[in-house]
C-alpha positions, 0 to 999 in steps of 0.5 A: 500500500503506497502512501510515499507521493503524500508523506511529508516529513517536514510536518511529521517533526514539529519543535516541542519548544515553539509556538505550537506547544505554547498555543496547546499550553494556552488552551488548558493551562498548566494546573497542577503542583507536579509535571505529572499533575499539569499533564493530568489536567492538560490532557482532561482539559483537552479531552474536555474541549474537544467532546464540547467542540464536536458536540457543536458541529452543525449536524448537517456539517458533520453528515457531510464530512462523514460522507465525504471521509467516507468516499475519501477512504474508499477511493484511497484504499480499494485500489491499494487494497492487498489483503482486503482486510480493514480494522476500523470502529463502530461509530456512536455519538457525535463521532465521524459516521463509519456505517456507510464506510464498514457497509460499503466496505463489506460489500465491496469484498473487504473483511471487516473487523471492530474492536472488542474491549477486554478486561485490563483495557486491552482490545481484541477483534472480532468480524463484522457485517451487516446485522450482524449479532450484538451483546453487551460488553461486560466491561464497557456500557457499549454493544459490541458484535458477537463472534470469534475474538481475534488477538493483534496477531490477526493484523499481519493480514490487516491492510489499513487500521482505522484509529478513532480520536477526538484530535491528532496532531501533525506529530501523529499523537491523537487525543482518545477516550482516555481509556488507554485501549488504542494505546495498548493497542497500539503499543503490541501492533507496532513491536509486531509490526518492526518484529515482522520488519526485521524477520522480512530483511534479514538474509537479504541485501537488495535495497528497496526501490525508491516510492515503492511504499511500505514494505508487505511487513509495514502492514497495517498503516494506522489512520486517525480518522477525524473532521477536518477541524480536529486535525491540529495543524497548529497546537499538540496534543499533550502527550505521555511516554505511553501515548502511541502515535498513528501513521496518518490522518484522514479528513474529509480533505483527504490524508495527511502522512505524518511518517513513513513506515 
């Protein structure tokens, strides 16, 4: 799955010290006694800010980027598609609408898989279709479709990752439920994914050719998909030595590639 002719790496590394960090800072302030304290009440603040901001979105304005995210992420990814395999989420609330995407998917002949929330806020995956069976989860108030639950291990098959966040950052780092699943998540993935990496190398010296794209073992690409409004081109998301970065966003404008994998 080619993505080099979008990544721009100039935009993947702002300073920690400049005027984007200063901004994020003077959205929230810095309350607290301790570093630990202020990022605390910077990233509830953040969290808090962001809910309220897509909670204001004109309804007609969030149909329309939903469907425009939508023919988005299809035009960019079936022609890419190797293992027809996609992760993304079920929507609820005032989230980007994935219904008509995971249908549209689904009949397109691409495998479908949502998350499912385990104990000790870990994530596995289960398929999904169309009417598909729905059960309480028995650790979140959420309905979550029944079937096989399939580990990070599946993802070796999975072509693109659909990462749901209430903002992202041109560092990549995006602002969550506060949960810490996607985290983990994330976290496993890519020790996976630069496992497979260094397995897929090793006993060969041909060098890659130049835009040639991920290599097989650079699968899945992980996506933040968000309204246009909450991909930060300005300020940071406050972030933890546990947060995880994406490799990209998609907006109803298209993708923004924050590194190449």
């Amino acid at each position: 799955m080619s993505f080099n002719e979008s990544f721009n790496p100039s935009a993947s590394s702002p300073s920690p010290e400049g005027a984007e960090a200063q901004y994020s800072a003077s959205l929230t302030g810095n309350r607290g006694e301790s570093p630990e304290e202020v990022l605390k009440h910077r990233k509830q603040d953040f969290r808090t800010l962001w809910r309220a901001r897509r909670r204001e979105l004109d309804p007609a304005d969030r149909g329309r980027q939903s469907a425009d995210l939508t023919s988005t992420i299809l035009d960019w990814y079936l022609p890419r598609a190797q293992h027809r395999r996609v992760a993304a989420v079920l929507s609820y609330g005032a989230e980007p609408d994935t219904g008509p995407l995971l249908a549209a998917l689904h009949g397109a002949g691409v495998e479908v898989l949502v998350p499912i929330t385990e104990p000790g806020r870990q994530l596995s995956w289960t398929a999904w279709h169309p009417g598909v069976d729905v059960a309480r989860s028995s650790v979140a108030p959420i309905d979550e479709p029944v079937g096989a639950r399939l580990g990070v291990e599946t993802m070796e098959t999975v072509d693109l990752v659909l990462v749901p966040a209430q903002a992202v950052d041109t560092r990549g780092f995006r602002l969550g439920q506060g949960g810490g699943y996607y985290d983990r998540f994330l976290a496993a993935l890519y020790r996976q994914r630069s496992a497979s990496s260094t397995s897929s190398v090793s006993g060969t010296d041909a060098a890659p050719a130049p835009d040639a794209g991920p290599a097989p073992s650079a699968v899945p690409v992980t996506v933040a998909m968000v309204f246009r409004q909450e991909l930060m081109t300005r300020g940071q998301v406050p972030t933890s030595e546990f947060d995880e970065p994406v490799d990209g966003a998609v907006t109803a404008d298209g993708f923004t590639w924050f590194r190449q994998v």
